[in-house]
C-alpha positions in Angstrom: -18.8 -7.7 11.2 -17.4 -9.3 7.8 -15.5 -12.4 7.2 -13.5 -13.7 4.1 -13.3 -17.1 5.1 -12.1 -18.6 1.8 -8.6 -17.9 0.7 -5.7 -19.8 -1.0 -2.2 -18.8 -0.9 -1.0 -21.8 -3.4 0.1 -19.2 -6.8 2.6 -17.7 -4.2 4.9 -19.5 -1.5 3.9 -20.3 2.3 5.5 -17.6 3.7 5.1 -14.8 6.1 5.6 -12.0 3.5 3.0 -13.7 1.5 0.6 -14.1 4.0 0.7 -10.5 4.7 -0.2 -9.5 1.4 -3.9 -10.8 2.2 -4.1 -10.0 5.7 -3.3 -6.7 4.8 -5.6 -6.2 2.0 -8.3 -7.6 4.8 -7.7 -5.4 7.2 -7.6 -2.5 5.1 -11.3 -3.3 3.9 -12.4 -3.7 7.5 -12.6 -7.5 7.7 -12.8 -8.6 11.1 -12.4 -12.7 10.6 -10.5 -13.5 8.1 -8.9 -17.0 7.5 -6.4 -19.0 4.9 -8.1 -22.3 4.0 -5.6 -24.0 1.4 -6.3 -26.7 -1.0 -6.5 -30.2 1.0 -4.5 -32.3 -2.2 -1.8 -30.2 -2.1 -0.9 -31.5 1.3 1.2 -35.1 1.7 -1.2 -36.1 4.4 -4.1 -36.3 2.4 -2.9 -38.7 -0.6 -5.2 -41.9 1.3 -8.0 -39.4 0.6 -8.0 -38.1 -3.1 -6.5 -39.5 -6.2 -6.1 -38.8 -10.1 -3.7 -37.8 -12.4 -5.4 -33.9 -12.2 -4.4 -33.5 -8.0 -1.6 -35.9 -7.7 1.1 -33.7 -9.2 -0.3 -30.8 -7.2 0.8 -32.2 -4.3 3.4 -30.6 -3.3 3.3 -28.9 0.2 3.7 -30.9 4.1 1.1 -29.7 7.1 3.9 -29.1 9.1 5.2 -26.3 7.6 1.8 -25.2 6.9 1.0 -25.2 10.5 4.3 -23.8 11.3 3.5 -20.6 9.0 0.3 -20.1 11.1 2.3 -19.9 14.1 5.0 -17.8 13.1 1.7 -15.7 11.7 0.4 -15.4 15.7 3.5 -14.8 16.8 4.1 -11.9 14.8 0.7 -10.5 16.2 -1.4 -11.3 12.9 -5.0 -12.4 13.4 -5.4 -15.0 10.9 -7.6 -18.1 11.0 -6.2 -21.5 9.9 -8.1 -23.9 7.9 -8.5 -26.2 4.9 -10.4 -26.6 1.8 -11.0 -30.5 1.6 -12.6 -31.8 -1.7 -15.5 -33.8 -0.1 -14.9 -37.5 -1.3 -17.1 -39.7 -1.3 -16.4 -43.1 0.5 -13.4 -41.4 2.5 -15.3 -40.1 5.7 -13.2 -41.9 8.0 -9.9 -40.7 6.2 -11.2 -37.3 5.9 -12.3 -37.5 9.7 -9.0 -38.6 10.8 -7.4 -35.6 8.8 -9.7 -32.7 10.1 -9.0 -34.2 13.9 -5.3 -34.0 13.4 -4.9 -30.8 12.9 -5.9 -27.8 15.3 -8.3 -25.8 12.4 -10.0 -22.9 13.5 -12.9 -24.5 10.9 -12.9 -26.7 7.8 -14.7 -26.1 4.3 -16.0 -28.6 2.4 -16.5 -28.6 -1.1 -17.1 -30.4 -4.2 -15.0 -30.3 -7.2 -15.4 -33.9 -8.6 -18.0 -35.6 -10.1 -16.1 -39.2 -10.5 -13.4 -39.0 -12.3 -15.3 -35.2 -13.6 -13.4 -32.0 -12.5 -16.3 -29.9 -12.9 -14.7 -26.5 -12.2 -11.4 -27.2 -14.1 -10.5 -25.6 -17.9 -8.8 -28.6 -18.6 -11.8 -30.7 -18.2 -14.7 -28.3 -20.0 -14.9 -29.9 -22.9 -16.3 -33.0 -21.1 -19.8 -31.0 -20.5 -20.7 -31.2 -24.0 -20.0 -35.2 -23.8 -22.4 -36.0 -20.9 -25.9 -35.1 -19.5 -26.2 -31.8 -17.3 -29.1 -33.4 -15.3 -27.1 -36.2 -14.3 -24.0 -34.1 -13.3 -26.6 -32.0 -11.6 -28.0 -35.0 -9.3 -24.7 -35.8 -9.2 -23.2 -33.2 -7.5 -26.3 -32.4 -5.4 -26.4 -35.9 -4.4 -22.6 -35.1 -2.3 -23.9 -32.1 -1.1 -26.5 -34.2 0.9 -23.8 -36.8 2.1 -21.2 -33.8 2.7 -24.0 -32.3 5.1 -24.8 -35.8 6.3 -21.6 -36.3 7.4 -21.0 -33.2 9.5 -17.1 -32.7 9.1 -17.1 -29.8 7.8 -17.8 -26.3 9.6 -18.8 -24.5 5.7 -19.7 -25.8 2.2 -17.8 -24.0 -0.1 -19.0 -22.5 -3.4 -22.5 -24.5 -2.9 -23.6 -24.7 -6.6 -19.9 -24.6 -8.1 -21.2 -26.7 -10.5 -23.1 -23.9 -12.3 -19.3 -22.4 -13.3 -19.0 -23.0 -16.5 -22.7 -21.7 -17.5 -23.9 -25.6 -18.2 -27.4 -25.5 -15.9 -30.2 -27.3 -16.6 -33.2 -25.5 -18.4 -35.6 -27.1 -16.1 -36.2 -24.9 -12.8 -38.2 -27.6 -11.0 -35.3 -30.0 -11.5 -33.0 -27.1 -10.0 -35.6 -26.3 -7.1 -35.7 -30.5 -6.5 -31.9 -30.1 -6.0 -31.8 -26.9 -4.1 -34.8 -28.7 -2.0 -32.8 -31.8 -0.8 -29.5 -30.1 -0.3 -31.3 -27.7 2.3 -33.1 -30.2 3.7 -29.6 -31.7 4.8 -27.7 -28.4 5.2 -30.6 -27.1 8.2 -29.6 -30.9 9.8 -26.0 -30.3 10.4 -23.4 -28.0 11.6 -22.6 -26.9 8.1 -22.7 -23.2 7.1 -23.2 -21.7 3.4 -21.2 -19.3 2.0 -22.2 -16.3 0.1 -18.6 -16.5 -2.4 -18.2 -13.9 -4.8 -15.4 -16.0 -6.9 -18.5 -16.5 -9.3 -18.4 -13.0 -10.5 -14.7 -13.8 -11.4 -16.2 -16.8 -13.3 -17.5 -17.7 -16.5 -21.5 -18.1 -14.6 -20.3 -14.2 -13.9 -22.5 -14.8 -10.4 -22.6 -14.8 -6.7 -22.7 -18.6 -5.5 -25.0 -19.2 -4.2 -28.1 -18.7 -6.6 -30.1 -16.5 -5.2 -33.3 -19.1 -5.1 -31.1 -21.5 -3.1 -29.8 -19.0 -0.6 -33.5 -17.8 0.0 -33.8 -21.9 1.1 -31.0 -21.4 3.3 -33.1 -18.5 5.3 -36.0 -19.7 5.2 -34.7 -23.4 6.6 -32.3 -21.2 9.3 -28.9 -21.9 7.3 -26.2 -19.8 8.9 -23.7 -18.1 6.3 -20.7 -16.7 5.6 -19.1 -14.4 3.5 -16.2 -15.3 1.2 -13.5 -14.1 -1.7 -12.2 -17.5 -2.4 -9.1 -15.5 -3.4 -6.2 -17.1 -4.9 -4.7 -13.2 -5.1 -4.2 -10.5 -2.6 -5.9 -8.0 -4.6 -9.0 -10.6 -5.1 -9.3 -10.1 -1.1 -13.1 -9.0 0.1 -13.8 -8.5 -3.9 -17.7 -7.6 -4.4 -18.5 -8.1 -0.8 -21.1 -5.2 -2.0 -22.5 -7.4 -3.8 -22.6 -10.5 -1.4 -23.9 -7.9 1.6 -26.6 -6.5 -0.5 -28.0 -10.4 -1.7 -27.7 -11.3 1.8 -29.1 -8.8 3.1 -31.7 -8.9 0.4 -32.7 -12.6 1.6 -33.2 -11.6 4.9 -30.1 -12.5 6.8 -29.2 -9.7 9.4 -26.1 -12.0 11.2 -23.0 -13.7 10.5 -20.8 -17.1 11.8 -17.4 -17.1 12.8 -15.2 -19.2 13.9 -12.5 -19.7 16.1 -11.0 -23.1 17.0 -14.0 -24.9 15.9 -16.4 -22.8 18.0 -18.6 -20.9 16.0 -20.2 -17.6 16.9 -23.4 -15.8 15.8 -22.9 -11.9 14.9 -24.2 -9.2 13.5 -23.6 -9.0 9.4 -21.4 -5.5 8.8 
């Protein structure tokens, strides 16, 4: 069994013909789940959650009709999972909580793009890792992946070390083990899964997320994972899942978890 639970349709429209495009492309490299999990600040109903002048005019789109694409989706006989990507905000659990619960998601990723006022994945923002200190940033961003697992909203952490895009990483491995240590430590607590994403490849780091010395934490602490594209294209669709197989499989792992309306199921990995 494979899953591509990551996948944004937002540099297209929120249509049927559009959503086609990728559940196509799935089924046509033999993934079984596959699911559409939009950006969270594009949505109206997340504006009490996350703020800044980077997201604000990106918010453009209204859960109904997102819901209502999803449903005109099942109706039409396509097997599609519906979800979110929420950026995991610090001091908004109850907002975020009252968000996830509102809306029938077959799962929800959570995932860290913001360090403060910091978007650490964004072009627009690189120039601002040569003005600060990558061990801070690190502990930083490690420091909401503990209270993102700690807070258990969210079915899968997306993109788990993100924060390596851009190549920036601190030339100090115990640091990075320290990091990879604690975040683990509150991932094996909590419902979350890890995802094996091969957006990195696509990136500037030119690597799988997860590294591969955190995702042998993951085993070794009983982790469940995933398998994701994180495409923002059709064609990007189950990209280098070769690649994601043969690291997970590398590690150890031998099984899957789906989802399906916030039940999660163990299987075999394809």
């Amino acid at each position: 069994m494979l899953t591509d639970y990551h996948n944004h349709l937002e540099t297209g429209t929120l249509t049927l013909d559009y959503l086609k495009k990728f559940t196509d492309t799935a089924k046509s490299k033999n993934i079984q789940h596959f699911g559409i999990s939009e950006h969270a600040y594009h949505f109206y109903q997340t504006a009490d959650i996350l703020q800044n002048e980077w997201v604000n005019p990106r918010r453009f789109y209204d859960m109904a009709d997102y819901v209502a694409l999803f449903k005109q989706a099942w109706n039409s006989g396509i097997d599609v999972k519906m979800s979110i990507e929420m950026d995991y905000t610090p001091g908004k659990h109850k907002e975020m909580a009252a968000f996830i619960k509102a809306y029938d998601f077959d799962y929800v990723i959570g995932s860290i793009h913001w360090v403060g006022d910091f978007g650490i994945d964004l072009k627009e923002y690189i120039h601002e890792w040569d003005k600060r200190d990558v061990f801070d940033i690190y502990r930083q961003y490690f420091d909401q992946v503990v209270t993102l697992a700690e807070s258990n909203l969210f079915d899968i952490i997306g993109h788990i070390d993100l924060v390596k895009i851009f190549k920036y990483v601190p030339n100090d491995e115990d640091f990075l083990l320290e990091q990879y240590d604690r975040a683990t430590e509150a991932l094996k607590n909590s419902k979350t899964c890890v995802e094996i994403s091969t957006a990195g490849l696509r990136k500037p780091v030119g690597e799988l997320y997860p590294d591969r010395r955190l995702l042998e934490m993951c085993y070794e602490k009983g982790i469940p994972i995933v398998l994701s594209s994180d495409a923002h294209f059709p064609e990007h669709v189950g990209a280098d899942f070769n690649q994601a197989i043969e690291l997970a499989r590398s590690v150890g792992y031998t099984t899957l978890m789906t989802f399906s309306k916030g039940e999660r199921k163990e299987v075999e990995l394809g």
